[in-house]
C-alpha positions in Angstrom: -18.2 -67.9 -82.7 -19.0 -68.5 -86.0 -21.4 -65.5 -86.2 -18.8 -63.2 -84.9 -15.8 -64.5 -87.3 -18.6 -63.8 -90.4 -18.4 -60.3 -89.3 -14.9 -59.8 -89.1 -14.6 -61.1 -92.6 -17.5 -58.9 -94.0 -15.4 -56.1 -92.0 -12.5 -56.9 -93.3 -13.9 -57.4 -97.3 -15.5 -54.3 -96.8 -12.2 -52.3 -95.8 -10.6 -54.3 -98.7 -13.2 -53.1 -101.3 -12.9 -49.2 -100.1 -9.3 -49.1 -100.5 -8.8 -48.8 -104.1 -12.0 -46.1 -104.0 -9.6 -43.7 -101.2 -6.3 -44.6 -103.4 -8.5 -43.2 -106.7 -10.1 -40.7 -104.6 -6.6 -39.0 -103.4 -5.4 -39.6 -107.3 -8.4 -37.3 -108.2 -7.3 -35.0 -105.8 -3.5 -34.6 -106.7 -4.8 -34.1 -110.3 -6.6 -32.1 -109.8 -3.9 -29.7 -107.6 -1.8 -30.1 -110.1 -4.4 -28.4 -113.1 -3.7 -25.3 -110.6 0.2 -25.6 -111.2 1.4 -24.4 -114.1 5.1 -26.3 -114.2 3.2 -29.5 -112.6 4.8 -32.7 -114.2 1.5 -33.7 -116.0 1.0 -34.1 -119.5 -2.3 -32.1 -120.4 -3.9 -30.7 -123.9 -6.4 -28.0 -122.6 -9.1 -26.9 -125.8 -10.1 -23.4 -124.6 -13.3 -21.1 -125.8 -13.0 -17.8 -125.8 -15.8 -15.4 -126.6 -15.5 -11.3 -126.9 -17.5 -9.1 -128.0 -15.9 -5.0 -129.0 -16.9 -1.4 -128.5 -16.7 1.8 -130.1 -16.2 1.8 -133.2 -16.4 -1.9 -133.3 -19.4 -2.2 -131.9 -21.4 -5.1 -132.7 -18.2 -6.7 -133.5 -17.3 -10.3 -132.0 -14.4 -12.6 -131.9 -13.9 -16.2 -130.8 -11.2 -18.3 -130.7 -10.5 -22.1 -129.9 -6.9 -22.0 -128.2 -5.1 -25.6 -128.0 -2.4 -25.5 -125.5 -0.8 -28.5 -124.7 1.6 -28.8 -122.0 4.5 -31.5 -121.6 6.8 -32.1 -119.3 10.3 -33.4 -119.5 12.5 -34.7 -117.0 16.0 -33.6 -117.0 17.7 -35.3 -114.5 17.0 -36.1 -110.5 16.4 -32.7 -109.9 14.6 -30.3 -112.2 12.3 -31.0 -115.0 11.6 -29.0 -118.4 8.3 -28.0 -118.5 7.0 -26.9 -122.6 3.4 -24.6 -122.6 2.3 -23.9 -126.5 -0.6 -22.0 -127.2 -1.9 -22.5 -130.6 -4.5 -19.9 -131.6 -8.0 -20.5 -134.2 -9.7 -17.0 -134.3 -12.9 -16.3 -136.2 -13.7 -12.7 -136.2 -17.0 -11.6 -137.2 -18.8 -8.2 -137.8 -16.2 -5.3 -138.0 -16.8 -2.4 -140.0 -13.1 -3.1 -141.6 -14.2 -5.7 -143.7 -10.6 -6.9 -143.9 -10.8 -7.5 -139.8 -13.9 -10.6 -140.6 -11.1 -13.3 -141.3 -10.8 -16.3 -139.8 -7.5 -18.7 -139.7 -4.5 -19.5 -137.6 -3.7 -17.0 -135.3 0.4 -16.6 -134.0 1.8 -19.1 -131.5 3.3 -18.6 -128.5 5.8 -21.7 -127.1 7.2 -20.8 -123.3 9.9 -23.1 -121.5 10.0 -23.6 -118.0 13.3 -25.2 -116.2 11.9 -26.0 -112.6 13.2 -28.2 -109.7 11.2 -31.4 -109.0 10.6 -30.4 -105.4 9.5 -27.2 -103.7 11.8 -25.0 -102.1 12.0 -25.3 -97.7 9.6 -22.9 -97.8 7.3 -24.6 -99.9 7.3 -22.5 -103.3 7.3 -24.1 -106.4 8.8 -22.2 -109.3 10.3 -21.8 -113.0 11.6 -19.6 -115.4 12.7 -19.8 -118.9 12.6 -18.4 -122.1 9.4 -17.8 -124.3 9.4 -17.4 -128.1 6.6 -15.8 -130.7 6.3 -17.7 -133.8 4.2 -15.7 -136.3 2.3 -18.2 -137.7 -0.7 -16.6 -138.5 -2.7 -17.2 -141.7 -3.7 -13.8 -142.1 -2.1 -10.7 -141.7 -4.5 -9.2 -139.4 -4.8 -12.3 -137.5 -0.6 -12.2 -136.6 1.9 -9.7 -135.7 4.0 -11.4 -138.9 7.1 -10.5 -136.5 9.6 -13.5 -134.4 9.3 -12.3 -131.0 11.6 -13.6 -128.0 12.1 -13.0 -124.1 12.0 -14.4 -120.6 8.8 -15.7 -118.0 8.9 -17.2 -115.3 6.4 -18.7 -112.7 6.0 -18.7 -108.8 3.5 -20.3 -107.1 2.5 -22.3 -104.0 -0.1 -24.5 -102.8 -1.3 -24.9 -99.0 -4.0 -27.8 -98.7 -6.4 -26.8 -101.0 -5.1 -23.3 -102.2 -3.1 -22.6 -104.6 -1.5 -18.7 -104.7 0.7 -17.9 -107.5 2.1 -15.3 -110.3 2.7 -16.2 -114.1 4.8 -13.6 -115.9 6.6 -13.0 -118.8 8.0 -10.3 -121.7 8.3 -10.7 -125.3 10.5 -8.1 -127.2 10.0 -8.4 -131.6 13.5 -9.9 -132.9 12.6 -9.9 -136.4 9.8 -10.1 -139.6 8.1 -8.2 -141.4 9.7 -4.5 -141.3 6.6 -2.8 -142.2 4.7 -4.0 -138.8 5.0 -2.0 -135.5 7.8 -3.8 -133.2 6.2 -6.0 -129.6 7.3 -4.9 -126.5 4.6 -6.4 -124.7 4.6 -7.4 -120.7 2.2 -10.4 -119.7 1.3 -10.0 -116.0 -0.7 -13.4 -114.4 -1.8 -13.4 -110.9 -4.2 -16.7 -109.9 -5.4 -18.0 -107.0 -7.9 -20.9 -106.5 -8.9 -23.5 -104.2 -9.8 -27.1 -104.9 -13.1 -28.9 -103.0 -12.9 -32.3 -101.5 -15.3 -33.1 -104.6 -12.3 -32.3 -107.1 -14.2 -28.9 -107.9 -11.6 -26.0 -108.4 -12.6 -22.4 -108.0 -10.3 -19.4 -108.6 -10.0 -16.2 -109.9 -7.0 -14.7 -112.3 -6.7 -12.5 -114.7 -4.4 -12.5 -117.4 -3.2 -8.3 -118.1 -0.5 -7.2 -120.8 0.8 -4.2 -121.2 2.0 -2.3 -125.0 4.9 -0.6 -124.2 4.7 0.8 -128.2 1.3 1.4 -127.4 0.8 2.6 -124.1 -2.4 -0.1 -123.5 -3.2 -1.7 -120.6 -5.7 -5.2 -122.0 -7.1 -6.3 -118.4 -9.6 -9.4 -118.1 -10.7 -10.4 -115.0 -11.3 -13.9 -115.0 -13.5 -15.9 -112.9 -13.7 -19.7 -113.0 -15.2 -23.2 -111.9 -13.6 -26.6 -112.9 -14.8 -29.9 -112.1 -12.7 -33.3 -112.4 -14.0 -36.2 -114.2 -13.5 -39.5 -116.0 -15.3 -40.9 -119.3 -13.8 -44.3 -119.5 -10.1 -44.2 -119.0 -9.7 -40.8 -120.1 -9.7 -38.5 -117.2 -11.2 -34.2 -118.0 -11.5 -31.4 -116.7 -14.6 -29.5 -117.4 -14.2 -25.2 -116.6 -16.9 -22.4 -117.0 -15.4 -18.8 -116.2 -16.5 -15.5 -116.9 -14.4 -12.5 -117.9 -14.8 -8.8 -117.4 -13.0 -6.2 -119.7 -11.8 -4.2 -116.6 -9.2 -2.3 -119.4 -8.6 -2.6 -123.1 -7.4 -0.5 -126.3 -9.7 2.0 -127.7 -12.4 0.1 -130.2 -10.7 -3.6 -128.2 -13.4 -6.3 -126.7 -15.7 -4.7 -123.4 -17.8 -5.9 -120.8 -18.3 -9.7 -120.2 -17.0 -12.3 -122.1 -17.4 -16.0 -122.4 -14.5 -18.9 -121.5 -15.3 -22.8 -121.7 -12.5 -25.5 -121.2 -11.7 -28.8 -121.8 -8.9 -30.3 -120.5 -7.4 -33.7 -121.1 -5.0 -35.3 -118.9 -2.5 -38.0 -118.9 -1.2 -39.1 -115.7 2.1 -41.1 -116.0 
């Protein structure tokens, strides 16, 4: 009848209208998987806002910085791809007793390289490992190391529906610069896990330690953070609120809670 074929073809307009909502829906998903993976083939600038505030004899002292950290990938061949993480520093420091320490500027960069396969491995773990390097690019002195620094990371990591379990590591020995500043030998130890809603909400916890070897210092933040997926026109963002706890730091170094805000662009090939 023709009562019953108008049906089938409001069914069947209806199905054909909901398809491209699931294809963007599962897009939004994979993306937002992929913000989880550090050596994920996706081109992303995150702007990140840190905010610390010291002890002892710093108390009342306070730093923030704006960390740009764009990360691109590169594909080498069928198999493997060549993954580049910068992170570029701005720190404003504010309130020390030191009146030298109140400078803002430029802080150094860091620039790691990841070689990782395109797949994951049988057993489902994704992974890379390269070299990292320390450019001491710094405006002031007590903003920078002023010393080239140079070592190896590497990153494991693997995601089960909507978890994501990983470890980001990496070392950094002082090759060079100024003679007159102590030497790095500094490890970097990440551990992150998080899991992704069927909203394109990603919760985890992480915490990004490092340990002075010249030292002796442990700097320990615990890290907890929500990120939620969007779109402003074209331009797809992520949108991340964490906190972060001072479990350990150096004598006089940031304490208790801190404040971290990110913005993340992505481009999606």
């Amino acid at each position: 009848t023709r009562r019953h074929e108008g049906m089938l073809a409001l069914g069947a307009m209806a199905l054909a209208l909901a398809a491209p909502a699931r294809a963007q829906d599962a897009q939004a998903a994979e993306l937002a998987k992929k913000l989880s993976n550090p050596v994920a083939s996706l081109i992303s600038v995150p702007l990140q806002y840190n905010y610390d505030e010291y002890g002892g004899t710093n108390d009342g002292a306070s730093a923030s910085k704006l960390i740009i950290q764009p990360v691109i990938p590169f594909s080498l061949n069928n198999d493997w791809n060549l993954i580049t993480r910068t992170i570029v520093p701005l720190v404003d420091q504010k309130n020390f007793p030191t009146a030298a320490l109140n400078e803002s500027g430029l802080g150094d960069t860091t620039a790691s390289l990841f070689f990782s396969p395109k797949e994951p491995t049988a057993g489902g773990l994704i992974w890379g490992v390269g070299p990292v390097f320390l450019l001491p690019t710094a405006t002031k002195d007590v903003l920078g190391t002023e010393k080239w620094g140079l070592g190896p990371t590497f990153v494991v990591l693997k995601q089960s529906g909507p978890w994501t379990v990983g470890y980001l590591g990496s070392h950094i020995w002082s090759v060079g610069g100024d003679d007159k500043r102590q030497d790095i030998n500094v490890t970097s130890m990440q551990p992150f896990f998080s899991y992704t809603t069927k909203t394109h909400t990603t919760i985890g916890a992480f915490t990004e330690a490092t340990y002075d070897w010249k030292g002796e210092q442990w700097s320990v933040p615990l890290i907890v953070q929500a990120g939620q997926l969007f779109k402003i026109g074209p331009q797809i963002l992520q949108f991340a609120v964490a906190g972060k706890y001072w479990v350990s730091a150096p004598d006089d170094g940031p304490e208790g809670w801190g404040l971290r805000l990110q913005l993340t662009l992505l481009f999606p090939k």
